[in-house]
C-alpha positions as CSV (number, residue, x, y, z in Angstrom):
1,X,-86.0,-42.7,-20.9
2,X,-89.3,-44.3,-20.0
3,X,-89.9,-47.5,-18.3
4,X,-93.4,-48.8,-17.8
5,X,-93.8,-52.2,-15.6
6,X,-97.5,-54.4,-16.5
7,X,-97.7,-57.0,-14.1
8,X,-100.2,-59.5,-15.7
9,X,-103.1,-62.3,-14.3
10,X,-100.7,-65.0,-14.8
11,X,-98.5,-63.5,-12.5
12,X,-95.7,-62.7,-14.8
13,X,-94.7,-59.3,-16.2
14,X,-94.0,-57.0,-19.1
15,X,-91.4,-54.4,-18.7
16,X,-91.1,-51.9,-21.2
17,X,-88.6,-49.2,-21.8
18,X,-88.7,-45.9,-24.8
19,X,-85.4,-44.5,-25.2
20,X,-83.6,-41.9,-26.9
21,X,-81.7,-43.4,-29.2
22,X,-79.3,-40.6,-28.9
23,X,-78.0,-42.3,-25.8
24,X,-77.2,-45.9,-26.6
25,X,-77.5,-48.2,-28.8
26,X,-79.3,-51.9,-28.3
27,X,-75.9,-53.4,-26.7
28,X,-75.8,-50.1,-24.4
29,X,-79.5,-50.4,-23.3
30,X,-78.9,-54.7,-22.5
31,X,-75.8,-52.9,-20.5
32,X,-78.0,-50.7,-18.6
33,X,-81.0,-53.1,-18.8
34,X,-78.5,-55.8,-17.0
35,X,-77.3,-52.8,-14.3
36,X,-81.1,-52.5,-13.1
37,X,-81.4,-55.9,-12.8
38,X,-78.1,-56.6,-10.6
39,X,-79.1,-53.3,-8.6
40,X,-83.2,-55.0,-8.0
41,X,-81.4,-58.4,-7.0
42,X,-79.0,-57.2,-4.9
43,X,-75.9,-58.5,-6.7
44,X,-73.1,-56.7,-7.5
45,X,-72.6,-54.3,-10.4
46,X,-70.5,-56.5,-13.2
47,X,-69.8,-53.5,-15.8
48,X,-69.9,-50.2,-14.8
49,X,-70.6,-47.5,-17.8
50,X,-67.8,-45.4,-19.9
51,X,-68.0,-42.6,-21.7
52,X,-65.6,-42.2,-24.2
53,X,-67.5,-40.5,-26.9
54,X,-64.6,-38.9,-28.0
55,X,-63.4,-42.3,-29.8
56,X,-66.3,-41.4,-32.9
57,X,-65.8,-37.6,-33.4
58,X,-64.8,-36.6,-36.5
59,X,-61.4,-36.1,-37.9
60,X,-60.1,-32.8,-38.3
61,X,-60.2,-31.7,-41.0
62,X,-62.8,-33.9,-41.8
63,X,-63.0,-35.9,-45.3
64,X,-65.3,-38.7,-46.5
65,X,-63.6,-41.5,-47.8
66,X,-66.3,-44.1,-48.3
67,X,-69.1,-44.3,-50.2
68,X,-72.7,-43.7,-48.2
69,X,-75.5,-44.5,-50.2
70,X,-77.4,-45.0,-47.1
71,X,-77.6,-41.4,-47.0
72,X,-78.2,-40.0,-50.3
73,X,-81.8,-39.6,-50.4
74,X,-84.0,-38.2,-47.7
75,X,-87.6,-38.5,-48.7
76,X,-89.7,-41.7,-48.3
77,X,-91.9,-44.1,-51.0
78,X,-94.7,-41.8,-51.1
79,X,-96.5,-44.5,-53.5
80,X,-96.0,-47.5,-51.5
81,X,-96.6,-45.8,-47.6
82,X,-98.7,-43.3,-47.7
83,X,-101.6,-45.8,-46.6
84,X,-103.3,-46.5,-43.2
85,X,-103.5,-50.3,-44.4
86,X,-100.6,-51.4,-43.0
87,X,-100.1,-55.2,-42.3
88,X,-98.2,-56.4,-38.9
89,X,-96.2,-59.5,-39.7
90,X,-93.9,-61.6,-37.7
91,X,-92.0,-64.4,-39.6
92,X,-90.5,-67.3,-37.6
93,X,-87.4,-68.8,-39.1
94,X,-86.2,-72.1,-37.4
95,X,-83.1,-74.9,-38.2
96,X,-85.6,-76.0,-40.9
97,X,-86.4,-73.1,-42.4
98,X,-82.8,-71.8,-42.7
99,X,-81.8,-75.2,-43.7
100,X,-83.9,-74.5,-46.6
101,X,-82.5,-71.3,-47.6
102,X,-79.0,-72.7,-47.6
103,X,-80.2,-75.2,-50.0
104,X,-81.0,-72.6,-52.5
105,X,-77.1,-71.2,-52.4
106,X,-74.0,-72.4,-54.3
107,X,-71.6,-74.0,-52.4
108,X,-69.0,-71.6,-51.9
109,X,-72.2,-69.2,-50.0
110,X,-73.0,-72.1,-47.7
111,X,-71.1,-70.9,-44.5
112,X,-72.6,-68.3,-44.7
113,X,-74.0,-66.9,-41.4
114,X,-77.5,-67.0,-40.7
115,X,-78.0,-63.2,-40.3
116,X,-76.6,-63.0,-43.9
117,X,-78.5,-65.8,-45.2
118,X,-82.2,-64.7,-44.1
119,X,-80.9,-61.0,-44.8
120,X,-80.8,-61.6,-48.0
121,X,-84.0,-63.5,-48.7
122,X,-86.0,-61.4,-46.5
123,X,-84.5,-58.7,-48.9
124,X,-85.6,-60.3,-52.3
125,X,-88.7,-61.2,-51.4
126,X,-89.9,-57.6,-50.3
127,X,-88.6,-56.3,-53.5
128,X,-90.6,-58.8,-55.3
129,X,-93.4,-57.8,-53.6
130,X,-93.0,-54.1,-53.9
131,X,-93.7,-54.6,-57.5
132,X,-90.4,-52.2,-58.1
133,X,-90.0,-51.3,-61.9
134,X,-86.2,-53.7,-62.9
135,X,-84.3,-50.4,-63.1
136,X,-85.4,-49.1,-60.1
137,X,-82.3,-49.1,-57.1
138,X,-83.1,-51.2,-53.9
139,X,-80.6,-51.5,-50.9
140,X,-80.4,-53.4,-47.8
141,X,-78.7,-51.5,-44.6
142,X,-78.2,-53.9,-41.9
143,X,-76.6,-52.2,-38.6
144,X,-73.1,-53.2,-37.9
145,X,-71.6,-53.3,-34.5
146,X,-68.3,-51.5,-34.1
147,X,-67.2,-53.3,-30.9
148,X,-64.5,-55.6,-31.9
149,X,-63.5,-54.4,-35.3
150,X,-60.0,-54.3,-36.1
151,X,-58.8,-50.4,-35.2
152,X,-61.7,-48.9,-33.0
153,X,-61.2,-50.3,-30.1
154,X,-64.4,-49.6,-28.1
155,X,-63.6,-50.0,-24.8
156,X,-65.7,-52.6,-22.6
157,X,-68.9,-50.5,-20.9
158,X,-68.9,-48.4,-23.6
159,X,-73.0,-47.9,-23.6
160,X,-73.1,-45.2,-26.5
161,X,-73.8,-46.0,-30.4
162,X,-70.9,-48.2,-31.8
163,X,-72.4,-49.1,-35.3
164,X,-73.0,-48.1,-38.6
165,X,-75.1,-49.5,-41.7
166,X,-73.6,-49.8,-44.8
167,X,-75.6,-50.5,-47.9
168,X,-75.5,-53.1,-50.3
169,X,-76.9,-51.5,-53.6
170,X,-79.4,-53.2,-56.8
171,X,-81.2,-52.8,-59.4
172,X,-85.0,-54.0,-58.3
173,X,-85.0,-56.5,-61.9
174,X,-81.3,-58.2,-61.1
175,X,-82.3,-58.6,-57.4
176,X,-85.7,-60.0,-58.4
177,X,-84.6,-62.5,-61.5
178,X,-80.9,-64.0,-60.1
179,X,-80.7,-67.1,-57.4
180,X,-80.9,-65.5,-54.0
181,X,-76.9,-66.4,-53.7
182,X,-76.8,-63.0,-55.9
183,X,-78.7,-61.0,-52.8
184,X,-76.2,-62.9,-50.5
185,X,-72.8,-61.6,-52.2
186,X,-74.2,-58.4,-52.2
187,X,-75.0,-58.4,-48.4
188,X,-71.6,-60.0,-48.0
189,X,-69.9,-57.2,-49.3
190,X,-72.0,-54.3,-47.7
191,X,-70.5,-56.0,-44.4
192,X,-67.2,-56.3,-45.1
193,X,-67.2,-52.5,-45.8
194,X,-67.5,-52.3,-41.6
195,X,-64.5,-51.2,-40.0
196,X,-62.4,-48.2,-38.6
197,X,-62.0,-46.2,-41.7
198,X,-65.5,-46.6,-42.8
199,X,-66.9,-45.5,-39.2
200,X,-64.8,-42.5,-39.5
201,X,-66.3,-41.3,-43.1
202,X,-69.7,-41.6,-41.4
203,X,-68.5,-39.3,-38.6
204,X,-67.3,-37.1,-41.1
205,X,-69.9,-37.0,-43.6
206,X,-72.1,-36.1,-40.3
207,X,-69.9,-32.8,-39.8
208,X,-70.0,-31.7,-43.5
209,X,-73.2,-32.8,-44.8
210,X,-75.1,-31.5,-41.4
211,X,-76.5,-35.1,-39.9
212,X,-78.7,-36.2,-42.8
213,X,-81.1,-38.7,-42.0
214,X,-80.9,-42.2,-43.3
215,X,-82.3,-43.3,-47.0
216,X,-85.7,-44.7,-46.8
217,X,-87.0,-44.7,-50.5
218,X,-85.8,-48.2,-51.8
219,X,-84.0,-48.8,-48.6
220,X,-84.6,-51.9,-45.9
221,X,-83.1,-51.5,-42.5
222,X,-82.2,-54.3,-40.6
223,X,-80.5,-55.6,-37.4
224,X,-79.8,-58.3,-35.6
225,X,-80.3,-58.6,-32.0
226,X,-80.5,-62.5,-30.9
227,X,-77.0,-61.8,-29.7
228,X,-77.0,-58.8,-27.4
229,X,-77.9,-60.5,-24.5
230,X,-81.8,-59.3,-23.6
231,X,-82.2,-63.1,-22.7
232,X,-79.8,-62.4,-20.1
233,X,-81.6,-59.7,-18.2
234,X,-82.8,-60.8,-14.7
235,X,-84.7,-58.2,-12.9
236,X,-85.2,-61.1,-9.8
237,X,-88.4,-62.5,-12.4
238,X,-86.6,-65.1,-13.8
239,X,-85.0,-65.7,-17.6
240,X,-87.2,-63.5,-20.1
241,X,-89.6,-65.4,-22.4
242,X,-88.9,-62.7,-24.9
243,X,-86.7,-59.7,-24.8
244,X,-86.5,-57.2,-27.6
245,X,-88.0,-54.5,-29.8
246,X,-92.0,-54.4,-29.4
247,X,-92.5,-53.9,-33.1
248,X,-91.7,-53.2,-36.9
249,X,-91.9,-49.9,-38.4
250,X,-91.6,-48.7,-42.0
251,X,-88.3,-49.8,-43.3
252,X,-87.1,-51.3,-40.4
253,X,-86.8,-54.4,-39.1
254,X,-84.9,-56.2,-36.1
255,X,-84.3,-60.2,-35.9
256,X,-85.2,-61.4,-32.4
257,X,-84.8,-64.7,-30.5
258,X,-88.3,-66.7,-29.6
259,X,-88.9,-70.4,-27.9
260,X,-92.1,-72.1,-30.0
261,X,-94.4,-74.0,-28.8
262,X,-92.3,-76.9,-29.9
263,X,-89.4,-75.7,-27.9
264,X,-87.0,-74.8,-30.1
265,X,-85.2,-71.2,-30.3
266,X,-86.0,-69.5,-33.5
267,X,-85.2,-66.2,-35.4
268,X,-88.5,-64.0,-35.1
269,X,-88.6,-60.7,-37.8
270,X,-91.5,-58.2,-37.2
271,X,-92.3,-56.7,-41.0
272,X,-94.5,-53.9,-41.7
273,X,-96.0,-53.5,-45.2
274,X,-99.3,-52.1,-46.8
275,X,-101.6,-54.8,-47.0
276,X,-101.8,-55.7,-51.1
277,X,-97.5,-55.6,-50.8
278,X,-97.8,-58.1,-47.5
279,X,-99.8,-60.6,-49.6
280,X,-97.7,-60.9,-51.9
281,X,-94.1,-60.8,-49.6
282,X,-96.4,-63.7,-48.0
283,X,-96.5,-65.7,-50.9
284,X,-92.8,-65.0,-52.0
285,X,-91.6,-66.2,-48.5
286,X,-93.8,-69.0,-49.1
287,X,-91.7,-70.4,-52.5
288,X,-88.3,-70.1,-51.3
289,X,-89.1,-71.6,-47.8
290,X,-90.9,-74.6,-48.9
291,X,-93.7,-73.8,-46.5
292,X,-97.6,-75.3,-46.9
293,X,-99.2,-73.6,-49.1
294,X,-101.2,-70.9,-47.3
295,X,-104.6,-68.6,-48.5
296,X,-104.1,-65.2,-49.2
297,X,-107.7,-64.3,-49.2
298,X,-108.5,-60.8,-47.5
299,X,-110.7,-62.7,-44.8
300,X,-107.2,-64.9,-44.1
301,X,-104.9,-61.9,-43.6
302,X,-104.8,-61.1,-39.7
303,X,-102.8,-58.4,-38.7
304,X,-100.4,-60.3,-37.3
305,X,-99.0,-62.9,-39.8
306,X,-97.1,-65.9,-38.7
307,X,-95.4,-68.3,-40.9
Protein backbone atom coordinates (compact mmCIF):
# COMPACT_ATOMS: atom_id res chain seq x y z
CA UNK A 1 0.00 0.00 0.00
CA UNK A 2 0.91 3.54 -0.94
CA UNK A 3 -0.08 6.65 0.75
CA UNK A 4 0.97 10.05 -0.61
CA UNK A 5 -0.08 13.28 1.53
CA UNK A 6 -0.23 16.98 -0.87
CA UNK A 7 -0.70 19.61 1.45
CA UNK A 8 -2.01 22.46 -0.83
CA UNK A 9 -1.82 26.71 -0.81
CA UNK A 10 -5.10 26.91 0.72
CA UNK A 11 -3.91 25.12 3.53
CA UNK A 12 -5.96 22.01 3.10
CA UNK A 13 -4.80 18.63 1.95
CA UNK A 14 -5.10 15.64 -0.43
CA UNK A 15 -4.31 12.28 0.91
CA UNK A 16 -4.04 9.61 -1.39
CA UNK A 17 -3.72 5.92 -1.00
CA UNK A 18 -3.00 2.76 -4.09
CA UNK A 19 -3.83 -0.48 -2.70
CA UNK A 20 -3.79 -3.95 -3.58
CA UNK A 21 -7.03 -4.82 -4.03
CA UNK A 22 -6.09 -8.27 -2.94
CA UNK A 23 -6.26 -7.02 0.66
CA UNK A 24 -9.53 -5.28 1.19
CA UNK A 25 -12.17 -4.19 -0.24
CA UNK A 26 -13.67 -0.28 -0.20
CA UNK A 27 -15.49 -1.02 3.30
CA UNK A 28 -12.03 -2.62 4.52
CA UNK A 29 -9.85 0.34 3.33
CA UNK A 30 -12.62 3.16 5.19
CA UNK A 31 -11.90 0.55 8.16
CA UNK A 32 -8.32 1.03 7.98
CA UNK A 33 -8.57 4.62 6.58
CA UNK A 34 -10.72 5.32 9.97
CA UNK A 35 -7.81 3.35 12.19
CA UNK A 36 -5.11 5.91 10.95
CA UNK A 37 -7.16 8.61 11.60
CA UNK A 38 -8.07 7.58 15.46
CA UNK A 39 -4.30 6.55 15.82
CA UNK A 40 -3.13 10.55 14.21
CA UNK A 41 -5.87 12.09 16.77
CA UNK A 42 -5.02 10.35 19.56
CA UNK A 43 -8.43 8.60 20.13
CA UNK A 44 -8.94 5.35 20.82
CA UNK A 45 -9.10 2.42 18.31
CA UNK A 46 -13.11 1.76 17.77
CA UNK A 47 -12.75 -1.58 15.55
CA UNK A 48 -9.86 -3.54 15.58
CA UNK A 49 -9.24 -5.85 12.25
CA UNK A 50 -10.27 -9.74 11.87
CA UNK A 51 -9.15 -12.12 9.67
CA UNK A 52 -11.38 -14.70 9.02
CA UNK A 53 -10.74 -15.42 5.42
CA UNK A 54 -11.59 -18.84 5.94
CA UNK A 55 -15.53 -17.76 5.89
CA UNK A 56 -15.13 -17.47 1.61
CA UNK A 57 -12.97 -20.60 0.76
CA UNK A 58 -14.38 -22.89 -1.33
CA UNK A 59 -16.43 -25.89 -0.65
CA UNK A 60 -14.97 -29.15 -0.82
CA UNK A 61 -15.61 -30.66 -3.23
CA UNK A 62 -16.31 -27.61 -4.93
CA UNK A 63 -19.41 -27.15 -7.40
CA UNK A 64 -20.91 -24.11 -9.11
CA UNK A 65 -24.41 -23.70 -8.66
CA UNK A 66 -25.07 -20.26 -10.06
CA UNK A 67 -24.88 -18.84 -13.14
CA UNK A 68 -21.66 -16.38 -13.76
CA UNK A 69 -21.86 -14.58 -16.88
CA UNK A 70 -19.67 -12.07 -15.34
CA UNK A 71 -17.01 -14.37 -16.07
CA UNK A 72 -17.45 -15.94 -19.32
CA UNK A 73 -15.50 -13.89 -21.58
CA UNK A 74 -12.05 -12.56 -20.96
CA UNK A 75 -11.03 -10.38 -23.83
CA UNK A 76 -12.01 -6.60 -24.12
CA UNK A 77 -14.01 -4.32 -26.97
CA UNK A 78 -11.10 -4.15 -29.19
CA UNK A 79 -13.41 -1.86 -31.57
CA UNK A 80 -14.65 0.50 -29.09
CA UNK A 81 -11.10 0.91 -26.63
CA UNK A 82 -8.45 0.55 -28.43
CA UNK A 83 -8.16 4.50 -28.80
CA UNK A 84 -6.04 7.14 -26.97
CA UNK A 85 -9.20 9.56 -27.26
CA UNK A 86 -10.63 8.86 -24.25
CA UNK A 87 -13.14 11.32 -22.62
CA UNK A 88 -13.07 11.97 -18.60
CA UNK A 89 -16.68 12.61 -17.51
CA UNK A 90 -18.19 13.09 -14.21
CA UNK A 91 -22.03 13.22 -14.06
CA UNK A 92 -23.73 14.86 -10.96
CA UNK A 93 -27.11 13.43 -10.18
CA UNK A 94 -29.07 15.42 -7.46
CA UNK A 95 -32.98 15.09 -5.68
CA UNK A 96 -33.88 16.70 -9.07
CA UNK A 97 -32.29 14.73 -11.27
CA UNK A 98 -33.37 11.38 -9.71
CA UNK A 99 -36.75 12.81 -9.31
CA UNK A 100 -36.69 12.80 -12.94
CA UNK A 101 -35.69 9.34 -13.57
CA UNK A 102 -38.44 8.00 -11.25
CA UNK A 103 -40.82 9.82 -13.37
CA UNK A 104 -39.95 7.75 -16.32
CA UNK A 105 -40.83 4.29 -14.21
CA UNK A 106 -44.16 2.55 -13.73
CA UNK A 107 -45.43 2.59 -10.54
CA UNK A 108 -44.75 -0.59 -9.13
CA UNK A 109 -40.57 0.46 -9.87
CA UNK A 110 -40.98 3.66 -7.91
CA UNK A 111 -39.39 2.60 -4.59
CA UNK A 112 -36.90 1.71 -6.12
CA UNK A 113 -33.56 2.66 -4.63
CA UNK A 114 -31.56 5.20 -6.05
CA UNK A 115 -28.42 3.00 -6.80
CA UNK A 116 -30.89 0.88 -8.84
CA UNK A 117 -32.56 3.61 -10.40
CA UNK A 118 -29.38 5.63 -11.86
CA UNK A 119 -27.83 2.03 -12.39
CA UNK A 120 -30.02 1.40 -14.79
CA UNK A 121 -30.16 4.57 -16.81
CA UNK A 122 -26.57 5.06 -16.65
CA UNK A 123 -26.64 1.49 -18.16
CA UNK A 124 -29.06 2.36 -21.25
CA UNK A 125 -27.71 5.24 -22.13
CA UNK A 126 -24.04 3.92 -22.69
CA UNK A 127 -25.50 1.17 -24.69
CA UNK A 128 -27.15 3.71 -26.75
CA UNK A 129 -24.24 5.32 -27.25
CA UNK A 130 -22.02 2.42 -28.01
CA UNK A 131 -23.89 2.11 -31.11
CA UNK A 132 -24.16 -1.94 -30.15
CA UNK A 133 -25.71 -3.89 -33.13
CA UNK A 134 -29.79 -5.04 -31.22
CA UNK A 135 -28.50 -8.64 -31.00
CA UNK A 136 -25.50 -7.92 -29.53
CA UNK A 137 -25.43 -9.07 -25.31
CA UNK A 138 -24.79 -6.10 -22.86
CA UNK A 139 -24.62 -6.54 -18.93
CA UNK A 140 -24.41 -4.42 -16.00
CA UNK A 141 -22.29 -5.91 -12.83
CA UNK A 142 -22.70 -3.79 -10.00
CA UNK A 143 -20.58 -4.96 -6.71
CA UNK A 144 -22.61 -6.32 -3.99
CA UNK A 145 -21.56 -6.22 -0.40
CA UNK A 146 -21.73 -9.52 1.49
CA UNK A 147 -21.84 -8.03 4.97
CA UNK A 148 -25.28 -8.52 6.20
CA UNK A 149 -26.72 -11.02 3.84
CA UNK A 150 -28.80 -13.65 5.25
CA UNK A 151 -26.20 -16.87 5.86
CA UNK A 152 -22.60 -15.34 5.63
CA UNK A 153 -22.28 -13.82 8.46
CA UNK A 154 -19.14 -11.58 8.12
CA UNK A 155 -18.10 -10.77 11.25
CA UNK A 156 -17.78 -6.99 12.30
CA UNK A 157 -13.79 -5.78 11.41
CA UNK A 158 -13.79 -8.14 8.82
CA UNK A 159 -11.43 -5.73 6.34
CA UNK A 160 -11.06 -8.42 3.45
CA UNK A 161 -13.29 -8.62 0.15
CA UNK A 162 -16.96 -9.45 1.17
CA UNK A 163 -18.72 -8.88 -2.30
CA UNK A 164 -19.48 -10.11 -5.47
CA UNK A 165 -21.03 -8.79 -8.83
CA UNK A 166 -23.61 -10.52 -10.39
CA UNK A 167 -24.83 -9.63 -13.91
CA UNK A 168 -27.95 -8.64 -15.24
CA UNK A 169 -27.85 -9.86 -18.95
CA UNK A 170 -29.56 -8.01 -22.62
CA UNK A 171 -29.72 -7.90 -25.74
CA UNK A 172 -28.09 -4.24 -26.87
CA UNK A 173 -31.79 -3.61 -29.23
CA UNK A 174 -34.38 -4.66 -26.13
CA UNK A 175 -32.18 -2.58 -23.65
CA UNK A 176 -32.03 0.35 -26.12
CA UNK A 177 -35.90 0.39 -27.49
CA UNK A 178 -38.05 -0.58 -23.96
CA UNK A 179 -38.84 2.31 -21.10
CA UNK A 180 -35.81 2.35 -18.79
CA UNK A 181 -38.28 0.42 -16.15
CA UNK A 182 -37.17 -2.65 -18.46
CA UNK A 183 -33.13 -1.86 -17.53
CA UNK A 184 -34.50 -1.46 -13.89
CA UNK A 185 -36.12 -5.13 -13.46
CA UNK A 186 -33.20 -6.45 -14.88
CA UNK A 187 -30.89 -4.73 -12.39
CA UNK A 188 -33.38 -5.67 -9.78
CA UNK A 189 -32.99 -9.20 -10.41
CA UNK A 190 -29.13 -9.30 -10.90
CA UNK A 191 -29.23 -8.05 -7.07
CA UNK A 192 -31.46 -10.25 -5.72
CA UNK A 193 -29.17 -13.09 -6.93
CA UNK A 194 -26.66 -11.84 -3.88
CA UNK A 195 -26.52 -14.00 -1.04
CA UNK A 196 -24.71 -17.05 0.62
CA UNK A 197 -25.14 -19.65 -1.96
CA UNK A 198 -24.33 -17.34 -4.79
CA UNK A 199 -20.90 -16.14 -2.95
CA UNK A 200 -20.09 -19.71 -2.52
CA UNK A 201 -20.42 -20.65 -6.49
CA UNK A 202 -18.10 -17.71 -7.07
CA UNK A 203 -15.55 -19.20 -4.57
CA UNK A 204 -15.98 -22.30 -6.31
CA UNK A 205 -15.90 -21.37 -9.85
CA UNK A 206 -12.48 -19.54 -8.62
CA UNK A 207 -10.99 -23.18 -7.67
CA UNK A 208 -12.15 -24.96 -10.91
CA UNK A 209 -12.00 -22.54 -13.57
CA UNK A 210 -8.38 -21.15 -12.19
CA UNK A 211 -9.42 -17.29 -11.11
CA UNK A 212 -10.68 -15.96 -14.49
CA UNK A 213 -10.79 -12.39 -14.69
CA UNK A 214 -14.04 -10.53 -14.89
CA UNK A 215 -16.08 -9.96 -18.45
CA UNK A 216 -15.29 -6.68 -19.97
CA UNK A 217 -16.62 -6.97 -23.66
CA UNK A 218 -20.27 -5.76 -23.28
CA UNK A 219 -19.88 -5.48 -19.60
CA UNK A 220 -20.37 -2.20 -17.24
CA UNK A 221 -19.01 -2.38 -13.72
CA UNK A 222 -20.36 -0.44 -11.17
CA UNK A 223 -20.40 0.33 -7.39
CA UNK A 224 -21.64 2.32 -5.01
CA UNK A 225 -19.70 3.90 -2.37
CA UNK A 226 -21.80 7.05 -0.90
CA UNK A 227 -22.34 4.61 1.98
CA UNK A 228 -19.05 3.19 3.18
CA UNK A 229 -18.25 5.91 5.30
CA UNK A 230 -14.99 7.90 3.56
CA UNK A 231 -16.99 11.10 4.72
CA UNK A 232 -16.34 9.84 8.09
CA UNK A 233 -12.57 9.68 7.99
CA UNK A 234 -10.92 12.30 10.29
CA UNK A 235 -7.21 12.33 10.05
CA UNK A 236 -7.29 15.62 12.85
CA UNK A 237 -8.15 17.86 9.23
CA UNK A 238 -11.54 18.01 9.63
CA UNK A 239 -14.73 16.30 7.69
CA UNK A 240 -13.46 15.39 4.06
CA UNK A 241 -14.86 17.63 1.19
CA UNK A 242 -14.61 14.49 -0.96
CA UNK A 243 -13.58 10.99 -0.16
CA UNK A 244 -13.37 8.29 -2.83
CA UNK A 245 -11.94 6.79 -5.90
CA UNK A 246 -9.70 9.43 -7.88
CA UNK A 247 -11.05 8.29 -11.28
CA UNK A 248 -13.05 6.12 -13.91
CA UNK A 249 -11.40 3.48 -15.87
CA UNK A 250 -12.65 1.39 -18.77
CA UNK A 251 -15.70 -0.44 -17.67
CA UNK A 252 -15.77 0.65 -14.42
CA UNK A 253 -17.39 3.06 -12.57
CA UNK A 254 -17.99 4.03 -8.76
CA UNK A 255 -20.92 6.43 -7.48
CA UNK A 256 -19.50 8.88 -5.03
CA UNK A 257 -20.99 11.53 -2.62
CA UNK A 258 -20.13 15.44 -3.54
CA UNK A 259 -21.53 18.89 -1.84
CA UNK A 260 -22.29 21.51 -4.99
CA UNK A 261 -21.87 24.71 -4.95
CA UNK A 262 -25.43 25.02 -4.13
CA UNK A 263 -24.97 22.91 -1.10
CA UNK A 264 -26.66 20.04 -1.54
CA UNK A 265 -25.19 16.33 -1.38
CA UNK A 266 -25.35 14.71 -4.74
CA UNK A 267 -24.40 11.35 -6.44
CA UNK A 268 -21.12 12.04 -8.52
CA UNK A 269 -20.24 9.03 -11.41
CA UNK A 270 -16.71 9.31 -13.10
CA UNK A 271 -17.28 7.69 -16.84
CA UNK A 272 -14.63 6.97 -19.23
CA UNK A 273 -15.49 6.54 -22.91
CA UNK A 274 -13.75 7.25 -26.40
CA UNK A 275 -14.63 10.65 -27.31
CA UNK A 276 -17.33 10.09 -30.50
CA UNK A 277 -19.22 7.28 -27.83
CA UNK A 278 -19.00 10.26 -24.89
CA UNK A 279 -20.93 12.63 -27.21
CA UNK A 280 -23.35 10.76 -27.77
CA UNK A 281 -23.78 9.08 -23.87
CA UNK A 282 -23.87 13.06 -23.42
CA UNK A 283 -26.70 13.62 -25.39
CA UNK A 284 -28.65 10.40 -24.25
CA UNK A 285 -28.22 11.48 -20.51
CA UNK A 286 -29.42 14.69 -21.66
CA UNK A 287 -33.18 13.30 -22.91
CA UNK A 288 -34.00 11.19 -20.11
CA UNK A 289 -32.76 13.80 -17.47
CA UNK A 290 -34.58 16.73 -18.72
CA UNK A 291 -31.39 18.74 -18.69
CA UNK A 292 -30.73 22.19 -20.87
CA UNK A 293 -29.99 21.44 -23.92
CA UNK A 294 -26.17 21.39 -24.14
CA UNK A 295 -23.53 21.61 -27.55
CA UNK A 296 -21.79 18.73 -28.45
CA UNK A 297 -19.37 20.49 -30.73
CA UNK A 298 -15.66 19.09 -30.55
CA UNK A 299 -14.49 22.73 -29.30
CA UNK A 300 -17.33 22.11 -26.26
CA UNK A 301 -16.08 18.71 -25.15
CA UNK A 302 -13.55 19.34 -22.14
CA UNK A 303 -12.13 16.48 -20.72
CA UNK A 304 -13.89 16.54 -17.85
CA UNK A 305 -17.71 16.70 -18.56
CA UNK A 306 -20.15 17.87 -15.94
CA UNK A 307 -23.79 17.70 -16.28
Amino acid sequence: MIVQVTRLTCGGFVFAARMNHTIFDSLGLVQFLTMVGEIARGASITQFPVWQRELFSARNPPRITCSHNEYEIQHCQKETWDTHEMDHGSFFFGPKEIATLRSHLPMHLKNSSTFEVLSACLWKCRTIALGLKPNESVGLSPFITGRGKLGLQVPNGYYGNAFAFPMALARAGPLCQNPLGYALELVKKAKAQMGAEYVSSVADLMVLKGRPMYRTEGNYLIGDTTHVGFYEVDFGWGSPIYGGPAGAIPFVSFYGRFRNSEGEDVIVVPILLPHHVMRRFLSELVKITNKDPMDFSDENMPNRSML
